[in-house]
PDB file of N, CA, C and O in Angstrom, chain B, residues numbered from 101:
ATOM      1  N   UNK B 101      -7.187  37.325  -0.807  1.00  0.00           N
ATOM      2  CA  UNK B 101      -7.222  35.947  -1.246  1.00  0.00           C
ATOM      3  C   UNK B 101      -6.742  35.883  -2.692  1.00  0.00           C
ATOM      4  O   UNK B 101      -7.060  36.714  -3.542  1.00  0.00           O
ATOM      5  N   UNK B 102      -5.876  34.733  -2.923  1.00  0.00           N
ATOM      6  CA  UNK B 102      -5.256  34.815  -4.405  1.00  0.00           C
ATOM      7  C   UNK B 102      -6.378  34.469  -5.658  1.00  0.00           C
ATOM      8  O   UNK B 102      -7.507  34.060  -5.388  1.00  0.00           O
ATOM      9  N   UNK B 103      -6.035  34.630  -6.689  1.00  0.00           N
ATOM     10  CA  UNK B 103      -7.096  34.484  -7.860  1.00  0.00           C
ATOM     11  C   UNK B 103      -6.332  33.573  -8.627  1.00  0.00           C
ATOM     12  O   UNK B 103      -5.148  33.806  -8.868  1.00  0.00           O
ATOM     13  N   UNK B 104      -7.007  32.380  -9.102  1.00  0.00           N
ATOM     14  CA  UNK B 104      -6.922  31.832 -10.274  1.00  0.00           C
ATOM     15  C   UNK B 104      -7.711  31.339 -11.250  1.00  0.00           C
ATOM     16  O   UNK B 104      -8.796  30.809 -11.012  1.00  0.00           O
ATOM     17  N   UNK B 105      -7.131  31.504 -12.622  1.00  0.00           N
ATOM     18  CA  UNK B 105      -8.164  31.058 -13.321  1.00  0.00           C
ATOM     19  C   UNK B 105      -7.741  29.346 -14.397  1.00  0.00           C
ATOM     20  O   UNK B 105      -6.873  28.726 -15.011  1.00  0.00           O
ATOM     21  N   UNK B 106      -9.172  29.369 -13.936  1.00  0.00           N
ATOM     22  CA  UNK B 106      -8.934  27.533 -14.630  1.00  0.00           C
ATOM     23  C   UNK B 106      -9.351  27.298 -15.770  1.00  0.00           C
ATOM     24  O   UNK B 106     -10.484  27.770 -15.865  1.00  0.00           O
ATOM     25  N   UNK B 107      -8.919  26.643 -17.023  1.00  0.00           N
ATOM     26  CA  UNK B 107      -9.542  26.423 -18.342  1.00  0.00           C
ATOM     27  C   UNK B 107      -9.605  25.058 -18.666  1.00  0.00           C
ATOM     28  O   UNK B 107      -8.910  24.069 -18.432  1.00  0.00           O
ATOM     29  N   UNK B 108     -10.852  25.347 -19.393  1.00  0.00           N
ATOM     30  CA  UNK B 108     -10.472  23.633 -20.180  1.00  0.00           C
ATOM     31  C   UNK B 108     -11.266  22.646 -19.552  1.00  0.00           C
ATOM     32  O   UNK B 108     -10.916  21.467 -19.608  1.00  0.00           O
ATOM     33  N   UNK B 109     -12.852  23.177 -18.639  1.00  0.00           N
ATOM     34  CA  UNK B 109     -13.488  21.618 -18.628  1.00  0.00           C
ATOM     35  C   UNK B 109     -14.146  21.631 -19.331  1.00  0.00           C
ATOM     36  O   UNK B 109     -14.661  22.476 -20.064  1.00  0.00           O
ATOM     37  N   UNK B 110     -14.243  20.012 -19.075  1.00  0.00           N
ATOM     38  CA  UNK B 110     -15.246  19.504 -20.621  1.00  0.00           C
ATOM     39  C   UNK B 110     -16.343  19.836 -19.992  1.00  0.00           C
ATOM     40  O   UNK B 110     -16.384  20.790 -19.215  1.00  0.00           O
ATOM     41  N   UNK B 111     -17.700  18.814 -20.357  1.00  0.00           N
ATOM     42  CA  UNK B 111     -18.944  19.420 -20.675  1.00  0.00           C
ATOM     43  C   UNK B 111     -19.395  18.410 -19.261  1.00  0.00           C
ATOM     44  O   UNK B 111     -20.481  18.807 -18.839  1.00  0.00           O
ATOM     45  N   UNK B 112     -19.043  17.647 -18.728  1.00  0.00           N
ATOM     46  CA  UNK B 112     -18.949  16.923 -17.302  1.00  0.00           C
ATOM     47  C   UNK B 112     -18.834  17.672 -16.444  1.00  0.00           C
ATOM     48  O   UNK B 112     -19.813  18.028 -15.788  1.00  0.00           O
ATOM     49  N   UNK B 113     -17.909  18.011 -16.266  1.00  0.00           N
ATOM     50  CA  UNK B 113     -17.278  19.097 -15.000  1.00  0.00           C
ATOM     51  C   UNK B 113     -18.170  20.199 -15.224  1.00  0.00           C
ATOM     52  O   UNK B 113     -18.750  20.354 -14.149  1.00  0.00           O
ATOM     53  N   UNK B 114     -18.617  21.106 -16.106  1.00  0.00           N
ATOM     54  CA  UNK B 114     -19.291  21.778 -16.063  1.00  0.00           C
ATOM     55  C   UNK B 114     -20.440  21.943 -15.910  1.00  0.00           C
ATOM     56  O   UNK B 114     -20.881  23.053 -15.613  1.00  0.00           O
ATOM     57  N   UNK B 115     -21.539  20.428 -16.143  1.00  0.00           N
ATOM     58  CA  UNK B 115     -22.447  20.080 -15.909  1.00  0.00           C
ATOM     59  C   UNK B 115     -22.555  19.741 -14.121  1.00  0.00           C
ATOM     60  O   UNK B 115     -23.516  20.217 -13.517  1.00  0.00           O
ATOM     61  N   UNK B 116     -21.800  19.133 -13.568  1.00  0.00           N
ATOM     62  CA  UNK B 116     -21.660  19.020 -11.899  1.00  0.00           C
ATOM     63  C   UNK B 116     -21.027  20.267 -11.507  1.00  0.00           C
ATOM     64  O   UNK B 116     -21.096  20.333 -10.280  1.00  0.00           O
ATOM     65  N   UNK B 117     -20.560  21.077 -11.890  1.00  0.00           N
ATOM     66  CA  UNK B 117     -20.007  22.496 -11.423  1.00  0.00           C
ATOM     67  C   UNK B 117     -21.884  23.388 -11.046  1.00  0.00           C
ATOM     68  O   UNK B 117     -22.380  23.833 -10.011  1.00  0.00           O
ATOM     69  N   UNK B 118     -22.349  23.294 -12.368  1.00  0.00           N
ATOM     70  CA  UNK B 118     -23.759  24.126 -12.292  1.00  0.00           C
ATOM     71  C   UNK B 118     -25.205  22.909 -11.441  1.00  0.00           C
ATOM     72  O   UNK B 118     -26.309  23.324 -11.091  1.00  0.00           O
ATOM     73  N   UNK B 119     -24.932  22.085 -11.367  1.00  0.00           N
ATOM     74  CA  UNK B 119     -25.542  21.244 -10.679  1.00  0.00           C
ATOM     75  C   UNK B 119     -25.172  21.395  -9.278  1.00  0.00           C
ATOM     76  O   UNK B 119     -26.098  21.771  -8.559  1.00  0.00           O
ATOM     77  N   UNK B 120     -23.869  21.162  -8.617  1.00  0.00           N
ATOM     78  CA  UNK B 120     -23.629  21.784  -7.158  1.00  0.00           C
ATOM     79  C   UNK B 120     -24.365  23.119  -6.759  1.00  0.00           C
ATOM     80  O   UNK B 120     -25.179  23.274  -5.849  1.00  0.00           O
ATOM     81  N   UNK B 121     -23.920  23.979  -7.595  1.00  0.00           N
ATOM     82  CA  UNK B 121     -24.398  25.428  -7.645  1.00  0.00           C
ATOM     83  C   UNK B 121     -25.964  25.865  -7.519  1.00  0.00           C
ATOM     84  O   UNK B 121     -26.346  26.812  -6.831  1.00  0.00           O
ATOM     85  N   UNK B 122     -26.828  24.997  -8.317  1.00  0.00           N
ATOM     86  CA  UNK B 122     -27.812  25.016  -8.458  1.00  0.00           C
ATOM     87  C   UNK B 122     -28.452  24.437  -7.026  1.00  0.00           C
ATOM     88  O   UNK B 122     -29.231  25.000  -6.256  1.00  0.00           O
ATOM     89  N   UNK B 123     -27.955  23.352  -6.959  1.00  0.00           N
ATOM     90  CA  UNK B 123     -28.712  22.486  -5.342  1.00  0.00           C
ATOM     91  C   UNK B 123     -28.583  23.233  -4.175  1.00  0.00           C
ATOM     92  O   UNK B 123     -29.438  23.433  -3.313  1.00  0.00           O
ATOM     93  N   UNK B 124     -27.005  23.771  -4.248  1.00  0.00           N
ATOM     94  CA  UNK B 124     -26.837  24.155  -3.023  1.00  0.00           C
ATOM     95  C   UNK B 124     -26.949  25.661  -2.679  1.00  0.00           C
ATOM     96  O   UNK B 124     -26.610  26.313  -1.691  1.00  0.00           O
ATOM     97  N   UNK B 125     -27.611  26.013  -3.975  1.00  0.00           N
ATOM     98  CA  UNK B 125     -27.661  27.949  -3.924  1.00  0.00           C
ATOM     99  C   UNK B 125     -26.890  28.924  -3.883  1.00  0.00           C
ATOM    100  O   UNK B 125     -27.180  30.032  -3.430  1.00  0.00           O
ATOM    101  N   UNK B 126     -25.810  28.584  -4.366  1.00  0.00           N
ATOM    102  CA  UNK B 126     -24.824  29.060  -4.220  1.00  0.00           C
ATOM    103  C   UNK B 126     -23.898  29.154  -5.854  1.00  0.00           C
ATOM    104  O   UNK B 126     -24.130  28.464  -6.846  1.00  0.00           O
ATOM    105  N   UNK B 127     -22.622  30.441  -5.676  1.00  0.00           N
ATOM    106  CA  UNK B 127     -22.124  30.598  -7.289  1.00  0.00           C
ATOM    107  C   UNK B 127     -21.594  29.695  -7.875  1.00  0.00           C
ATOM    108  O   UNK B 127     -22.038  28.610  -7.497  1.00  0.00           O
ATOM    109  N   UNK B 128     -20.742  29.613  -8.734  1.00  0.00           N
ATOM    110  CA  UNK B 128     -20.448  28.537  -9.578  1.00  0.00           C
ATOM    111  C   UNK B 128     -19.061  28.533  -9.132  1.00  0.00           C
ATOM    112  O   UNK B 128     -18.454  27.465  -9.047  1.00  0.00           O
ATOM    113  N   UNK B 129     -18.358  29.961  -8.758  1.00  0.00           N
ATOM    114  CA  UNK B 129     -17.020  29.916  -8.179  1.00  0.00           C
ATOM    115  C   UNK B 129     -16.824  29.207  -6.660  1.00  0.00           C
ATOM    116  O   UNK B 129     -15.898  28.511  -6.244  1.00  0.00           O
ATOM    117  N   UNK B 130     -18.002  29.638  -6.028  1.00  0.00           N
ATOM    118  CA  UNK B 130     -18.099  28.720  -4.747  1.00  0.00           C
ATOM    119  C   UNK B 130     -18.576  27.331  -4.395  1.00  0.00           C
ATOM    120  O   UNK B 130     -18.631  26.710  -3.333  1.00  0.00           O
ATOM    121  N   UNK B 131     -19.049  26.929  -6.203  1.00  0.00           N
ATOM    122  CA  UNK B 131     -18.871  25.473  -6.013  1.00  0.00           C
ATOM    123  C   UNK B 131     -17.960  24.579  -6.340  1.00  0.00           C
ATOM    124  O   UNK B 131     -17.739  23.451  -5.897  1.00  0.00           O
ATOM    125  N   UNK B 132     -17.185  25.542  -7.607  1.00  0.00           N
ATOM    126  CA  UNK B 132     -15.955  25.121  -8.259  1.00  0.00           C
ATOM    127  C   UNK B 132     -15.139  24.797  -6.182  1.00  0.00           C
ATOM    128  O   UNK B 132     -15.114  23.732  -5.565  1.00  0.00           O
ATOM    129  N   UNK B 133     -14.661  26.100  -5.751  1.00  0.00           N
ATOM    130  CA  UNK B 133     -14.123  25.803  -4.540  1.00  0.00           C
ATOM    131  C   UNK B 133     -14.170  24.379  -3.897  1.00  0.00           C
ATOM    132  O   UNK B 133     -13.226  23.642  -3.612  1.00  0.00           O
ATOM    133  N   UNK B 134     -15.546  24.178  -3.739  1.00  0.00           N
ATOM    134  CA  UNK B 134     -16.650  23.159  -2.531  1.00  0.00           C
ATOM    135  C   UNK B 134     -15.619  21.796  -3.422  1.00  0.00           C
ATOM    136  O   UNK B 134     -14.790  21.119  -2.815  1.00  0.00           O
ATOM    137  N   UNK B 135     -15.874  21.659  -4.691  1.00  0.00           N
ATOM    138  CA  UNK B 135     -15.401  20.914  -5.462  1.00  0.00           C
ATOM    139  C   UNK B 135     -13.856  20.816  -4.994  1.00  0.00           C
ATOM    140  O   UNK B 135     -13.539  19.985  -4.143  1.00  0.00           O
ATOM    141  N   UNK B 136     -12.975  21.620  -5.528  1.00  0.00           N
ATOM    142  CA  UNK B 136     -11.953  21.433  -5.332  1.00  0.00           C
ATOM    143  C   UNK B 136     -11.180  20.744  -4.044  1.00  0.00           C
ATOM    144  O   UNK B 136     -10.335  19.855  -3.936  1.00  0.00           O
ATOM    145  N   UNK B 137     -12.081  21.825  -2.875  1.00  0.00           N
ATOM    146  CA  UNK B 137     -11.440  21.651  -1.836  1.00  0.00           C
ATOM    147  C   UNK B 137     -11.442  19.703  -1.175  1.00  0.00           C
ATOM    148  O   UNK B 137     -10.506  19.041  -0.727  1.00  0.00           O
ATOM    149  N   UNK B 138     -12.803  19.352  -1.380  1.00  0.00           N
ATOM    150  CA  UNK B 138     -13.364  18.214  -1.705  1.00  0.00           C
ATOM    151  C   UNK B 138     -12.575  16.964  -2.119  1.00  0.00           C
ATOM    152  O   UNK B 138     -12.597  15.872  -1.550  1.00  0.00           O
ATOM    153  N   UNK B 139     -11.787  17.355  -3.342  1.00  0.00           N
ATOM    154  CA  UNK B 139     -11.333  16.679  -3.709  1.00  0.00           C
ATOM    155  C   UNK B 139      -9.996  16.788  -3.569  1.00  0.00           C
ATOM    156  O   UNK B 139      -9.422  16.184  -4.475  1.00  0.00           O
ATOM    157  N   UNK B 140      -8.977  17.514  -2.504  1.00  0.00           N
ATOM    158  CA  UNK B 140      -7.896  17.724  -2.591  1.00  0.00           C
ATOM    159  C   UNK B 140      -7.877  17.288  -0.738  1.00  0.00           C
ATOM    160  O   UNK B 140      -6.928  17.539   0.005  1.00  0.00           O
ATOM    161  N   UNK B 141      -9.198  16.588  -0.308  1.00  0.00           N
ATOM    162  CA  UNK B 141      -9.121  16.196   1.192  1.00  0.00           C
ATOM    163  C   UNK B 141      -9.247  16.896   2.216  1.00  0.00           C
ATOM    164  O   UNK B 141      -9.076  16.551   3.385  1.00  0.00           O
ATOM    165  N   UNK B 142      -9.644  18.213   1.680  1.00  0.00           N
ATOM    166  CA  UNK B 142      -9.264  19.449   2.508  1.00  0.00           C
ATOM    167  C   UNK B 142     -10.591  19.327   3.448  1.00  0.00           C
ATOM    168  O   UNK B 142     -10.362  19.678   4.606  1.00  0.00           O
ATOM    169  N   UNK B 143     -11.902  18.913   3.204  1.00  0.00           N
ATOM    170  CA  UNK B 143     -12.772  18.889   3.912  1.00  0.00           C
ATOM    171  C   UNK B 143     -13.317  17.882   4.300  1.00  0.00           C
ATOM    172  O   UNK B 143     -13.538  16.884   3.614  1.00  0.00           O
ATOM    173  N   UNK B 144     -13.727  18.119   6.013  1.00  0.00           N
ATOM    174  CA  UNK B 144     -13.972  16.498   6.872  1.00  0.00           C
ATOM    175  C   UNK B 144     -15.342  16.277   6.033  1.00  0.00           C
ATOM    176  O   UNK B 144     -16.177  17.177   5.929  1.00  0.00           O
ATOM    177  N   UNK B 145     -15.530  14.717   5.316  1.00  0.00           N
ATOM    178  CA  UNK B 145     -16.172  14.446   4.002  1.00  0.00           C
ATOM    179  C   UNK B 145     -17.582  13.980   5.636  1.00  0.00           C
ATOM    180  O   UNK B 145     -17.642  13.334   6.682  1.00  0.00           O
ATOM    181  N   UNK B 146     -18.477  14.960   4.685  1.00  0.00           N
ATOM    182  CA  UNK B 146     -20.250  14.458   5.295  1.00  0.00           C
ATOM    183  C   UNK B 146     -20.596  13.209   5.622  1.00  0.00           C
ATOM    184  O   UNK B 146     -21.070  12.944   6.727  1.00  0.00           O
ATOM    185  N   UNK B 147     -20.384  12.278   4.650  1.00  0.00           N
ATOM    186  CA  UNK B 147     -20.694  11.220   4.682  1.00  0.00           C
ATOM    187  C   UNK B 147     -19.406  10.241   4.375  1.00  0.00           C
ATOM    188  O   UNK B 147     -18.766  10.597   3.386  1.00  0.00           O
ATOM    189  N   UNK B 148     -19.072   9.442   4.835  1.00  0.00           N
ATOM    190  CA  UNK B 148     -18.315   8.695   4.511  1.00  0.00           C
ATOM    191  C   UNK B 148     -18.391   7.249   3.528  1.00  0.00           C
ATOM    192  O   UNK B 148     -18.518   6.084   3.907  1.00  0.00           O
ATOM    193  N   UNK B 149     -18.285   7.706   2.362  1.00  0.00           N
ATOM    194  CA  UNK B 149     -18.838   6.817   1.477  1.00  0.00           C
ATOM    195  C   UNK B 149     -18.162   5.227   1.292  1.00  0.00           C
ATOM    196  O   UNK B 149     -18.617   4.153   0.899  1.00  0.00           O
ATOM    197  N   UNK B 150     -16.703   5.739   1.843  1.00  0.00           N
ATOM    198  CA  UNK B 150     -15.762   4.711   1.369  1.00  0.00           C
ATOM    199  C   UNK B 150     -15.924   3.567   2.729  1.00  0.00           C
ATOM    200  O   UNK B 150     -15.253   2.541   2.619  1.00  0.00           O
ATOM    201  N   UNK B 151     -16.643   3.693   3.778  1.00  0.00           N
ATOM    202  CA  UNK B 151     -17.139   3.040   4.906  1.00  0.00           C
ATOM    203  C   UNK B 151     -17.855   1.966   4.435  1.00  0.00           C
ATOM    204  O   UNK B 151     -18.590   2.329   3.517  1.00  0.00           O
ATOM    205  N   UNK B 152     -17.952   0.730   4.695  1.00  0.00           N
ATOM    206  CA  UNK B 152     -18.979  -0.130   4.604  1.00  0.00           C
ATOM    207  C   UNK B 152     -20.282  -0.166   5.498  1.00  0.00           C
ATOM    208  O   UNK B 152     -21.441  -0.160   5.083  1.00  0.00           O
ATOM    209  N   UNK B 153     -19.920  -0.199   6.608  1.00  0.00           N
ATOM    210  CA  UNK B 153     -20.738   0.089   7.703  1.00  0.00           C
ATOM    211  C   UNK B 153     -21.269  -1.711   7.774  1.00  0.00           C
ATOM    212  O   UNK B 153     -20.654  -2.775   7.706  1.00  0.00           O
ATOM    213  N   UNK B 154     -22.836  -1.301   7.956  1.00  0.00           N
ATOM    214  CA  UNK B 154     -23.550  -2.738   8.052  1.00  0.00           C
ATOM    215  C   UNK B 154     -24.086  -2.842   7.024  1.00  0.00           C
ATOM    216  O   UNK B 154     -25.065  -3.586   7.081  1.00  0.00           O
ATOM    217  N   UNK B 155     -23.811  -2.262   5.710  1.00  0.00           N
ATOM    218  CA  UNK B 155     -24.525  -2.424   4.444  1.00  0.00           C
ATOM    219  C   UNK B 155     -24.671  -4.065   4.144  1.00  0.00           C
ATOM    220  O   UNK B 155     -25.722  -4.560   3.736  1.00  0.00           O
ATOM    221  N   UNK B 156     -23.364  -4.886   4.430  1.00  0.00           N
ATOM    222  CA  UNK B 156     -23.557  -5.942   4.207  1.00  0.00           C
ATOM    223  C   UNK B 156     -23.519  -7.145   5.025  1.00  0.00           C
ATOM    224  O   UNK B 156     -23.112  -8.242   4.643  1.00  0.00           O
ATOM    225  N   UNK B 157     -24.102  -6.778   6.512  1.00  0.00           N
ATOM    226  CA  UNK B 157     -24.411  -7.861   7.351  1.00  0.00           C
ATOM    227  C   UNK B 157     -25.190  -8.994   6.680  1.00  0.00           C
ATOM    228  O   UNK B 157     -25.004 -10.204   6.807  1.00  0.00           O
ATOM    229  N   UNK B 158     -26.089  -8.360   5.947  1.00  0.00           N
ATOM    230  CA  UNK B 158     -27.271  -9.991   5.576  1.00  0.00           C
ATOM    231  C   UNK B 158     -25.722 -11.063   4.575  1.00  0.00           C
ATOM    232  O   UNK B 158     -26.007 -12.225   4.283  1.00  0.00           O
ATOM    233  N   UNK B 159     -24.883 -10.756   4.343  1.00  0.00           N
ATOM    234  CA  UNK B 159     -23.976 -11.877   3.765  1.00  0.00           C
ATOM    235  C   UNK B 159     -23.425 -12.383   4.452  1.00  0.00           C
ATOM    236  O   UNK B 159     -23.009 -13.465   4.037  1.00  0.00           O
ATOM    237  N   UNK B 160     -22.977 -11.955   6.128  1.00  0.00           N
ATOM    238  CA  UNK B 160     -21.948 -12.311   6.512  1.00  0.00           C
ATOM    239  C   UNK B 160     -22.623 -14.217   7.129  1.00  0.00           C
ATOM    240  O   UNK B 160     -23.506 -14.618   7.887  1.00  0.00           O
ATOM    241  N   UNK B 161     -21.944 -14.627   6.565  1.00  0.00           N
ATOM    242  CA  UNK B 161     -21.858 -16.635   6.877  1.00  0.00           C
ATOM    243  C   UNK B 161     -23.119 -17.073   6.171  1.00  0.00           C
ATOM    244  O   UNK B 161     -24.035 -17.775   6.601  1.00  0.00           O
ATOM    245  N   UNK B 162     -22.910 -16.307   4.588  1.00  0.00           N
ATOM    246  CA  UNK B 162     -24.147 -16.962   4.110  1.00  0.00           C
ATOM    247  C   UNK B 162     -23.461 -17.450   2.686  1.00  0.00           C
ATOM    248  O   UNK B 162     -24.144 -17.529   1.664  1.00  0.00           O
ATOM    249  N   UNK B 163     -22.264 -17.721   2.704  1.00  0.00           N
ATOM    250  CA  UNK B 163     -21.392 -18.841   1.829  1.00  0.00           C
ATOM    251  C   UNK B 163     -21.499 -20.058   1.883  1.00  0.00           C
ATOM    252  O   UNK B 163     -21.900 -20.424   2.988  1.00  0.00           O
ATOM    253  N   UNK B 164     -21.386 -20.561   1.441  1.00  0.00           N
ATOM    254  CA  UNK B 164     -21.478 -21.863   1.567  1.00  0.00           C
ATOM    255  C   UNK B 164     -19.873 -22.233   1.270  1.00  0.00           C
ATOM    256  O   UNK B 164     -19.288 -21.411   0.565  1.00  0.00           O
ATOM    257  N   UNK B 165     -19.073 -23.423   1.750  1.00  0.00           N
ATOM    258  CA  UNK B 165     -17.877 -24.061   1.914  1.00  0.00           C
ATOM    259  C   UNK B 165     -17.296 -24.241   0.278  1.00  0.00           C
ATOM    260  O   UNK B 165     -16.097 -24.245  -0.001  1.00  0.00           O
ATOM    261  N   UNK B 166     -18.611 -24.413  -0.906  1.00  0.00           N
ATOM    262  CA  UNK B 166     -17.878 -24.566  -2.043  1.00  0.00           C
ATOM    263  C   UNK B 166     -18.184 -23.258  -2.695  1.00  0.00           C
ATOM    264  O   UNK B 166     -17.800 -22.985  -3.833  1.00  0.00           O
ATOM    265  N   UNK B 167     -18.690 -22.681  -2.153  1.00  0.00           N
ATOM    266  CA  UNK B 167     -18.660 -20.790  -2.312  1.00  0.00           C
ATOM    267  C   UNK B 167     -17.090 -20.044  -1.728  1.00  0.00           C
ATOM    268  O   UNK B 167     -16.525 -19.009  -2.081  1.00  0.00           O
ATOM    269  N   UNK B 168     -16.811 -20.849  -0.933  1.00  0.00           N
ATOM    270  CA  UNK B 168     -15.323 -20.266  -0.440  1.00  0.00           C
ATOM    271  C   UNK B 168     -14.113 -21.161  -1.279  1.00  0.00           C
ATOM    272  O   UNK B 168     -12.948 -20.808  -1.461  1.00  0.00           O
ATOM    273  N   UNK B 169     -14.739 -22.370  -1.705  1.00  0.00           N
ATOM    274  CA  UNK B 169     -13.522 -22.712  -2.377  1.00  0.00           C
ATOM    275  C   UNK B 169     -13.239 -22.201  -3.968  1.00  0.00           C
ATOM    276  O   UNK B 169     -12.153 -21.930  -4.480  1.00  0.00           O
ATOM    277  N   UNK B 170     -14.748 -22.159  -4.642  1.00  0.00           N
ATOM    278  CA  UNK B 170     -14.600 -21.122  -6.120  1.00  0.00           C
ATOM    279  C   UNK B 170     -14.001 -19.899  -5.646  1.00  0.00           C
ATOM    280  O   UNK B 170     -13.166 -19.552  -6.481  1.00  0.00           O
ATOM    281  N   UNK B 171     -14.046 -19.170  -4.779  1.00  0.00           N
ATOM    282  CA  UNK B 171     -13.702 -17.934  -4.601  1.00  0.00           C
ATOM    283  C   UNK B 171     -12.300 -17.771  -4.405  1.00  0.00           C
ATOM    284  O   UNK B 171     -11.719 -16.837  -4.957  1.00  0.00           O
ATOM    285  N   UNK B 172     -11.573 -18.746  -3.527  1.00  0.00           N
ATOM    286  CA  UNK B 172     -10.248 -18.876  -3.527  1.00  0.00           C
ATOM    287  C   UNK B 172      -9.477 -19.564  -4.687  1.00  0.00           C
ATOM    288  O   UNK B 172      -8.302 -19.214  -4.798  1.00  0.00           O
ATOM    289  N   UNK B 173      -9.873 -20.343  -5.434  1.00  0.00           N
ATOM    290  CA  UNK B 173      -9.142 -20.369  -6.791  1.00  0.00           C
ATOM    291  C   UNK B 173      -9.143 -19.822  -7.346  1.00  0.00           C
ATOM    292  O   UNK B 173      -8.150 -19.701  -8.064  1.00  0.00           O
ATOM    293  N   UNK B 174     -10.336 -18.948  -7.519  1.00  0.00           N
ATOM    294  CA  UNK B 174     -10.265 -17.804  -8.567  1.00  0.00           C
ATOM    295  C   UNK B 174      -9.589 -16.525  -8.109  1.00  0.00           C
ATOM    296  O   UNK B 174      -9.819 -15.515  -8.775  1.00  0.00           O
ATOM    297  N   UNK B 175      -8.937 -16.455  -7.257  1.00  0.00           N
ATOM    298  CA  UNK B 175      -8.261 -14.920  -7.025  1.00  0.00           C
ATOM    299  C   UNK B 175      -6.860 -15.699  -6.725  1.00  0.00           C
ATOM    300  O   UNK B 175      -6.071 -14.986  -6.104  1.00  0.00           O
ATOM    301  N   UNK B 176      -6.392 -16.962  -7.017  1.00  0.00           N
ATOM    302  CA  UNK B 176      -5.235 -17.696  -6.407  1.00  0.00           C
ATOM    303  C   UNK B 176      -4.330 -17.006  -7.045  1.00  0.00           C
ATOM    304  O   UNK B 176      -3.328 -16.876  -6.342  1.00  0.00           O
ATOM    305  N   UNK B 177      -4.239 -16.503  -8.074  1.00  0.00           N
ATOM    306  CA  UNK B 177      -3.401 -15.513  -8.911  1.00  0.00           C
ATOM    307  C   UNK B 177      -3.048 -14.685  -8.252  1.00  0.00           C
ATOM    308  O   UNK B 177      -1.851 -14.799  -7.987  1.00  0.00           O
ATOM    309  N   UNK B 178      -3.572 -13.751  -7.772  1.00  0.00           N
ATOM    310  CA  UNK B 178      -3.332 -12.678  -7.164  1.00  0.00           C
ATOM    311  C   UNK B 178      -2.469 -12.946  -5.786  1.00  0.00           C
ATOM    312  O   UNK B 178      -1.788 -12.080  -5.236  1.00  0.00           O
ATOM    313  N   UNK B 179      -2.538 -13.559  -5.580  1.00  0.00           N
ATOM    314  CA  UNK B 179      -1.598 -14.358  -4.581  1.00  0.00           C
ATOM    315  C   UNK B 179      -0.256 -14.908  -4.264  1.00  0.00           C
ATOM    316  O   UNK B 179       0.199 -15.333  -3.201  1.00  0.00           O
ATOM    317  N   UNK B 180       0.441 -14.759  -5.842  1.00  0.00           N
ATOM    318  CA  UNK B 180       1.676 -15.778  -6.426  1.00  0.00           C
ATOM    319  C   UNK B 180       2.459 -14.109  -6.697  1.00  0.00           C
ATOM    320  O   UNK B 180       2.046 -13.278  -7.506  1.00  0.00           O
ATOM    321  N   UNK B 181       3.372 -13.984  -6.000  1.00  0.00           N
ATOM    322  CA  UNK B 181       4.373 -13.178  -6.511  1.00  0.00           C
ATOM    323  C   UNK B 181       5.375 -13.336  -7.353  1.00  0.00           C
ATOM    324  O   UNK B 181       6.306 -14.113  -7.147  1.00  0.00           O
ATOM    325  N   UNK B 182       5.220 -12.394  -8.661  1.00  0.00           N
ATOM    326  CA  UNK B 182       6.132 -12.413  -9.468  1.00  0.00           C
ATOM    327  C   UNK B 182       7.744 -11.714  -9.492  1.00  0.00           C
ATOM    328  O   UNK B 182       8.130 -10.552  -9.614  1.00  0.00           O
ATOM    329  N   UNK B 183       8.344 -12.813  -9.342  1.00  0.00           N
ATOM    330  CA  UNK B 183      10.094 -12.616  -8.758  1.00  0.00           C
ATOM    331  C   UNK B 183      11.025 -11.393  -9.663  1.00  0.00           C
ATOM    332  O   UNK B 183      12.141 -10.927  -9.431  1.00  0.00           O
ATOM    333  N   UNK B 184      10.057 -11.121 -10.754  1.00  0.00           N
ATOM    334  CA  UNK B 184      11.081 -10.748 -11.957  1.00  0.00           C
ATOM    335  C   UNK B 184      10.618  -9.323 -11.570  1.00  0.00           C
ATOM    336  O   UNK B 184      11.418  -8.469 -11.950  1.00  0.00           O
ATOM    337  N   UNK B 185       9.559  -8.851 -10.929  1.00  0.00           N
ATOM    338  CA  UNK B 185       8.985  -7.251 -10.889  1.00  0.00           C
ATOM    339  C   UNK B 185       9.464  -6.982  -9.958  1.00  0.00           C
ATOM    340  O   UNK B 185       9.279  -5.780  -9.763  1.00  0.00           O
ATOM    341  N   UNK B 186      10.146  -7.520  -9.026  1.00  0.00           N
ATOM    342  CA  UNK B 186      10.512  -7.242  -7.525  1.00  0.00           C
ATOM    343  C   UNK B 186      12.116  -7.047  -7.655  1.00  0.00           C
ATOM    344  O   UNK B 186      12.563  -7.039  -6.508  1.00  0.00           O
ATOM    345  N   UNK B 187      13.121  -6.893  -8.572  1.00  0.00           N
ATOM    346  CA  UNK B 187      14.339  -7.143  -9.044  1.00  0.00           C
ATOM    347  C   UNK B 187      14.859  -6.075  -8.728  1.00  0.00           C
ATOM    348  O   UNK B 187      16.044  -5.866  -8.988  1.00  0.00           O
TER     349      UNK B 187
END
């Protein structure tokens, strides 16, 4: 298996590097890995965080009509394409 070596995290990365390590009992190189691999998609993710699921059933049709109309003016921007970026 190839070797590399990585330099240069700050005091973050190194703090969740020894925090993985620590929880999961395991070295710091095999969490650096867990990490990496993690974050490069390589592993089918446990939980799927980016899912909504039914977290937010209790909202669904609990707008009210001038709750949908503040909401649509205010994002009406986002809506209007600008001709000059598209050139």
């Amino acid at each position: 298996m190839a070797q590399l070596t990585l330099r240069g995290f700050d005091k973050e990365m190194e703090r969740r590097l020894r925090e993985v390590a620590r929880r999961e009992g395991i070295s710091l190189n095999r969490a650096a890995l867990r990490l990496l691999r993690k974050g490069a998609g390589l592993d089918a993710p446990r939980e799927r965080t980016e899912v909504v699921g039914s977290a937010l059933d209790h909202l669904v049709g609990s707008w009210s009509e001038s709750d949908e109309r503040e909401l649509q003016a205010a994002v009406a921007a986002f809506e209007e394409v600008d001709e000059e970026l598209w050139r």
